[in-house]
N, C-alpha and C positions, 0 to 999 in steps of 0.2 A: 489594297495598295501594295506593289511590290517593295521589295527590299531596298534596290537600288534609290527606289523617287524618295524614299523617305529620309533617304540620308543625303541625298541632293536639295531637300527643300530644306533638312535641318542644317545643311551650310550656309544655304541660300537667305536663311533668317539670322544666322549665326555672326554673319560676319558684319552685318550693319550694327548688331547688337554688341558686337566687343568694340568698334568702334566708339562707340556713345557714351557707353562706360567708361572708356579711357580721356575719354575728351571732357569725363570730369574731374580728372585728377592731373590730367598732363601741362595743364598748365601751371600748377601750382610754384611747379621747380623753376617754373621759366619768368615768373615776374621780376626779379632785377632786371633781366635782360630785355622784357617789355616796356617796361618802366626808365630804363636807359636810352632806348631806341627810338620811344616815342615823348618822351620829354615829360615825362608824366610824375607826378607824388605818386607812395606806397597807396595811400586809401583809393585816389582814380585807380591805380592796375588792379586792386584787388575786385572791384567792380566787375571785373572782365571773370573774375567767377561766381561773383553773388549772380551778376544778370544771368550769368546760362543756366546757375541753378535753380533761378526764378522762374525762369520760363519752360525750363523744363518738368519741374515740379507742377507748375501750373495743367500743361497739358497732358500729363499723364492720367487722371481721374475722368479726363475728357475721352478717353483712347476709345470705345468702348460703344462711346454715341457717337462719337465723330464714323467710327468703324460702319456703325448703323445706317448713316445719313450718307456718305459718299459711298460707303463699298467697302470691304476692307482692302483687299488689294489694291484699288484705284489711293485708299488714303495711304497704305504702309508705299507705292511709288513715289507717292507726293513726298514723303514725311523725306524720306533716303533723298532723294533728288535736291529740296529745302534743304539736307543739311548738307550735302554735298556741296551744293554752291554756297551756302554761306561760308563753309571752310574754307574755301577760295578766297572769299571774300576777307576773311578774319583774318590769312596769312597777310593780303595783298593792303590792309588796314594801315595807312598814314599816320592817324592822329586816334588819340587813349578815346575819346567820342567815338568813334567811327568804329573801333574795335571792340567797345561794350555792346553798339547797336548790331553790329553782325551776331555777335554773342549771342543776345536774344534772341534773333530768329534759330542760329542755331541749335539753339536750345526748343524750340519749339518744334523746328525738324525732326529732332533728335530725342522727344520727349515720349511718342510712340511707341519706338521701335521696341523696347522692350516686351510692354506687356504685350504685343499684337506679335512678335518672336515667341514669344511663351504658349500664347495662344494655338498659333500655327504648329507647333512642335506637339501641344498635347492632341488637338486633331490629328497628327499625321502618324501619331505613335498608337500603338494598341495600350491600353490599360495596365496590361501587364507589364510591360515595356515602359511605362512613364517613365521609372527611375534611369532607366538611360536616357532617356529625354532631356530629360532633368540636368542629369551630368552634363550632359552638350552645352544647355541653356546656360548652365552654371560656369562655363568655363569661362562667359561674357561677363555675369556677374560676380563672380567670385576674384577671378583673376585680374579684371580690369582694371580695380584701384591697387593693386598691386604693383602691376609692371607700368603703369600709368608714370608715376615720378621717375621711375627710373629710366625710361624709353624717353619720357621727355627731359630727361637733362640730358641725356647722351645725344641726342636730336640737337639741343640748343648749345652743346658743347663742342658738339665736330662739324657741325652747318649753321642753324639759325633758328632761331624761336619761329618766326613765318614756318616752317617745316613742320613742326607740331600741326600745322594745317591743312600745308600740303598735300602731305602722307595721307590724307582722307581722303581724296580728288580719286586717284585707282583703285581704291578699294570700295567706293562707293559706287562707280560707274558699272565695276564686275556686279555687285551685288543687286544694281538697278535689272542689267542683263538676266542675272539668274532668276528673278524673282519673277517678271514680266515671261523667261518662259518654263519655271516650274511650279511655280504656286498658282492655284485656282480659290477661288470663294466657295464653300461649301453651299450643298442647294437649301438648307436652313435655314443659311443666313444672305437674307433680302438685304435689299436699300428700300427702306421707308419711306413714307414721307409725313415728318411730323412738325405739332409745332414747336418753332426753338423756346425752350426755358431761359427766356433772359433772365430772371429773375435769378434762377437756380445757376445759373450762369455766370453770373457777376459777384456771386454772392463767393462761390471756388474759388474763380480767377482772384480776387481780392483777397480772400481768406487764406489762400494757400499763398499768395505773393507776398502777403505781408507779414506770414508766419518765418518763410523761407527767410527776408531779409533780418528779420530779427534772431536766427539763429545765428545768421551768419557772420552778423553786424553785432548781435550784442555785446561779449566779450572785449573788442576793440572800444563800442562804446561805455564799458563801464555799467550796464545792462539798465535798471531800471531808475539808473541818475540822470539816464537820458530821454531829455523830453520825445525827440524824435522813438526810442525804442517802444515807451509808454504808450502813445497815441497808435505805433501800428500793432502792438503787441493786444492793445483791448480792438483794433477794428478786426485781428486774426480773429479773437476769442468770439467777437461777435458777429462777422458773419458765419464760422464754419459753424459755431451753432445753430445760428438759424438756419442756416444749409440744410442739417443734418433732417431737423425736424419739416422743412420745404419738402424736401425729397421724400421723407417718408411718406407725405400725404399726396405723392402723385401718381397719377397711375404706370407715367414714361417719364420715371425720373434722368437724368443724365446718370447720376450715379445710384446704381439700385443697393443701397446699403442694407436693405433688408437682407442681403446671403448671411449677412451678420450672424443672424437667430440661427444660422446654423453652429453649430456646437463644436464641432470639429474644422471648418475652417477658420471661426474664430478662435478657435486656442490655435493653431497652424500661425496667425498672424501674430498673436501675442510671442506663440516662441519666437516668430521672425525675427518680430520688431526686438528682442531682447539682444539675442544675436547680432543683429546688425547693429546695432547700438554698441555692444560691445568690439565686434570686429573692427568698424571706422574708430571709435575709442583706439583702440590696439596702436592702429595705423597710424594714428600722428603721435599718441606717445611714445613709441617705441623709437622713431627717428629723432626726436626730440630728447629722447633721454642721453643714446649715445652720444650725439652732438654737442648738448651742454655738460655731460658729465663725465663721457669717456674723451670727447678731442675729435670726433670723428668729421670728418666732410661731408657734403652733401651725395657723393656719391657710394661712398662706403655707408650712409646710412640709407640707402636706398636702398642697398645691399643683404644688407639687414634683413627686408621685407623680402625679397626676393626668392629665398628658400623656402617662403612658407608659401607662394604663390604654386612652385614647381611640386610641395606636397599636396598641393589643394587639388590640382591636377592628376595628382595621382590616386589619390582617394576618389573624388567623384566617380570615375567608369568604375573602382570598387565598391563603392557604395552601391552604383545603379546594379551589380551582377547578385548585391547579399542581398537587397529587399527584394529580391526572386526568388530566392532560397532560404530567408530567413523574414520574421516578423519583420518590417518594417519597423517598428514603432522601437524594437530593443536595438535595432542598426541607430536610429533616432537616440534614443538615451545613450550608448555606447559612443555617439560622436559629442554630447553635450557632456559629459563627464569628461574623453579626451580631452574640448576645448575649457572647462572650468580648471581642469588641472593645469594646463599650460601659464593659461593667467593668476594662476595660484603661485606659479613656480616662477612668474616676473615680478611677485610683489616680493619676493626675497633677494630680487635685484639689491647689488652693491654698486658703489665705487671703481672698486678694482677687478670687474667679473673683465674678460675677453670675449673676442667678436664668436668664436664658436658658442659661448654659451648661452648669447643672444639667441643669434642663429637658430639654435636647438630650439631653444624654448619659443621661437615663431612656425619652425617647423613642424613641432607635434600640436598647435594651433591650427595654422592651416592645414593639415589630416583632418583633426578634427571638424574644423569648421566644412570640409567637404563631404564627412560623413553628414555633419545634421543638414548640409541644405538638400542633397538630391532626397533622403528620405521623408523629409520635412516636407517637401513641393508634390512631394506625391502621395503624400497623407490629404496634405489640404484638397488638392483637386481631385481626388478621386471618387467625394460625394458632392460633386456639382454636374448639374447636364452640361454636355456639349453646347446647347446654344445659351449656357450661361456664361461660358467659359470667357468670353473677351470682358463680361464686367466684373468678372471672379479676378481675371487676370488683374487686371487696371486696378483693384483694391488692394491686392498682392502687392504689386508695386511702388503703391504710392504710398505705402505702409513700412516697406523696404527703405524707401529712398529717405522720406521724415524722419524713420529711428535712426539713422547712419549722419542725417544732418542733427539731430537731437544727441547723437554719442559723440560729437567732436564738439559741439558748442559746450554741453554739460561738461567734456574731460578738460576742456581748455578751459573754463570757469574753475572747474576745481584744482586743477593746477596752480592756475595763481592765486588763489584763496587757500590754499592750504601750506603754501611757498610763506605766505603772508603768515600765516598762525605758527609753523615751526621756528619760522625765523627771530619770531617774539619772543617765544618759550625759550630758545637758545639765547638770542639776546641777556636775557636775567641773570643767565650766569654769568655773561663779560662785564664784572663790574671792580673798581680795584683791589675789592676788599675779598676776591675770591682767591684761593689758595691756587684752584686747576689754573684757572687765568692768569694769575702773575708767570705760575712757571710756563706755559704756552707760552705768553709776551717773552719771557727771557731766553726759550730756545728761539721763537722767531729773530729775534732782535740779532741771536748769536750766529743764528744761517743766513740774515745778512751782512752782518759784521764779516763774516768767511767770503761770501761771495762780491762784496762791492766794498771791501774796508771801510765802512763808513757805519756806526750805529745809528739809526732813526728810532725813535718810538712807534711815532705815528707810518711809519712805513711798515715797523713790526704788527701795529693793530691793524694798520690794512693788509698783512697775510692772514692774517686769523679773521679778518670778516670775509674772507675772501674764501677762507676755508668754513665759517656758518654757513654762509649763502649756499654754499656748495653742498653741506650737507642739510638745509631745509629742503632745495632742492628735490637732494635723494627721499627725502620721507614723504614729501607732497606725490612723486611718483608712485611708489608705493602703497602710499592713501589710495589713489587713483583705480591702482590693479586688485588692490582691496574689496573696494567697491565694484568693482566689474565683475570678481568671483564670488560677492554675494548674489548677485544681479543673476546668474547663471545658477546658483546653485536653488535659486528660489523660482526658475525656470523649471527646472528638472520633473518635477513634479504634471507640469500640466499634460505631459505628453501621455497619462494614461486618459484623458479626455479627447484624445484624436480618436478615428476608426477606424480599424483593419480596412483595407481597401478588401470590396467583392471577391476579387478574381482572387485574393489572396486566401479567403475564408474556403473557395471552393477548389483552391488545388489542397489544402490541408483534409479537405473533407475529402477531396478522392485517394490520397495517401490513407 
């Protein structure tokens, strides 16, 4: 393969993939304005993201046998073309019904694209070369949930929420074009003809459907008070187990979990999934902090995220050039140390820090986080064959996707449960027989006595509860990024259980 087709097919796969990505976070900015428009309650609009994540969750683990059974080309047109028109469909949406039901299919168009993007890139790339691959691939996953809120408020603030949809329609039609005339099916990989695993089938779609809503939904529901979270939270636990063990005893399973036993793409997914847990983690507390704690807006806290997008971007094509030139695996530790220090350096977040020292400290995160994914992607897949590659990929992914929905249900749980516990432990002290407390009450009481001539008591105790909440608040954050830099620091370690990639063992041995 020449030079040229390879970087024509790695755009060609690239750009339906940042698509997808985006279209899971871009609506998040835009529900008032869906929710206004379409005459709907907050729980209906939020629907409009649990469904797309349902369904998109659902068919990812499927990418792999679906790939086998139509083609993959024939299914990655199909998939692009599905989400293409549903986007049309989702903008052009009347009523809050009609625009969760496009959602799903979109979600399922849209559920593909990745691992069979990933797929196609490692084929198309030499071995040696993955880590640029990688970088490419990454720019969709990396970057996506980043510029995601931000593109979409700017979208639904200078046009309209329907545009979040639109903006899909030309860029989906180019990508249908390139794909139809640069990508071909490798002679490997047939179209089979087997029989379908219902069983194995229904046992996913179910398990992974009802995992997804309960991530999404728990929190809101108040997690295991809720009869409805209880009932899908054990049919998750018990179909993906029985999955698990279905699968293993089959000879053409849909998902061949046995790559498992391998050694080194399973710690590859363990770092993954830690990371990405942590990164979505990152991404909603970070906006969430400045906004209840600094004053900020929704656009200045989108803002926020946004430098560490245009780092991540810079790091990957440096990452893909150092795992040529260097171990792979210390480019790998050297980017999870970057990113445990960064989260190290938010848990010493204040009150009174300003927007650069946010900034900063998302910035040497996303570095980070761009150093460990390109070398990470090319650890893992570099002891897997080629024609395993589409069910390697599909476990990759759907491994990616669950820890990033697992890091924001868990940060959003611990948030308000530990909001809840500082606020108590503070509490004990407002009581009137404390010494700090009287004199608190008496300057409050006196800076509004200055500002409204009027003394209140109780308008002096609602400043100072005004000021606990404010700082339980700041310590539940803090708890939060606590826990993330242990989460990473207990990471670190697995990465001498990955394996030098070949090509890497044999330019060291001709040096």
């Amino acid at each position: 393969m020449n030079k040229s087709s390879k970087w024509i097919i790695a755009l060609a796969v690239v750009l339906p993939t940042l698509l997808e990505v985006i279209d899971t976070s871009v609506v998040n900015v835009s529900l008032d304005h869906i929710r206004g428009s379409l005459s709907a309650g907050i729980d209906e609009a939020t629907w409009t993201i649990t469904a797309y994540l349902v369904s998109n969750a659902i068919i990812i683990p499927l990418t792999g046998w679906l790939s086998r059974i139509f083609g993959r080309k024939r299914y990655l047109l199909f998939s692009i073309i599905l989400f293409t028109i549903s986007s049309f469909l989702c903008g052009s949406a009347r009523t809050i019904s009609a625009l969760v039901f496009f959602r799903i299919i979109q979600g399922i168009g849209g559920g593909a694209l990745q691992p069979i993007s990933q797929t196609i890139l490692l084929e198309a790339f030499p071995p040696k070369e993955y880590g640029m691959a990688m970088a490419i691939f990454g720019v969709g996953v990396m970057f996506g949930p980043i510029v995601g809120p931000v593109l979409g408020g700017w979208i639904t603030d200078n046009w309209s929420w329907n545009w979040i949809f639109y903006i899909n329609i030309p860029i989906g039609i180019i990508s249908v074009l390139m794909v139809m005339l640069f990508i071909q099916d490798p002679p490997y990989l047939k179209r089979i003809k087997e029989k379908i695993d219902y069983i194995g089938l229904g046992l996913i779609v179910v398990g992974i459907g009802c995992l997804q809503v309960v991530l999404d939904k728990g929190q809101r529901e108040d997690w295991f008070s809720s009869s409805l979270i209880v009932y899908l939270a054990i049919a998750a636990l018990v179909c993906l187990v029985t999955f698990i063990f279905w699968e293993l005893k089959r000879r053409d399973p849909i998902l061949d979990l046995r790559q498992l036993k391998n050694i080194s793409f399973a710690s590859a997914n363990l770092i993954q999934g830690v990371t990405f847990f942590v990164l979505f983690g990152s991404i909603l507390l970070l906006p969430l902090f400045v906004q209840q704690l600094l004053g900020y807006n929704a656009f200045l806290s989108g803002m926020v995220l946004a430098p560490g997008g245009l780092a991540t971007l810079i790091s990957m094509p440096l990452s893909g050039k150092l795992i040529q030139k260097f171990n792979p695996k210390a480019v790998l530790a050297s980017g999870l140390l970057i990113t445990t220090y960064s989260i190290f350096a938010m848990s010493h977040f204040n009150a009174a820090i300003d927007f650069n020292t946010v900034a900063f400290s998302r910035i040497i995160m996303g570095f980070g986080m761009g150093m460990v994914f390109v070398p990470l992607t090319s650890l893992a897949f570099s002891t897997i064959k080629k024609e395993e590659m589409g069910n390697a990929t599909s476990i990759f992914a759907i491994i990616r996707n669950i820890s990033g929905s697992f890091g924001i249900a868990i940060m959003t749980t611990l948030l308000a449960r530990r909001a809840q516990f500082h606020q108590f432990r503070l509490s004990e002290q407002l009581n009137p027989f404390d010494q700090h407390y009287q004199l608190g009450l008496s300057k409050a009481a006196e800076m509004l006595s200055y500002k409204t001539g009027a003394v209140s008591v109780s308008a002096a105790n609602g400043v100072i509860y005004q000021q606990m909440a404010k700082q339980a608040a700041l310590f539940s954050f803090t708890d939060a990024f606590y826990f993330s830099t242990l989460l990473m620091i207990c990471v670190i370690p697995i990465v001498f259980l990955l394996k030098k990639p070949k090509h890497f063992e044999q330019t060291i041995a001709v040096h």
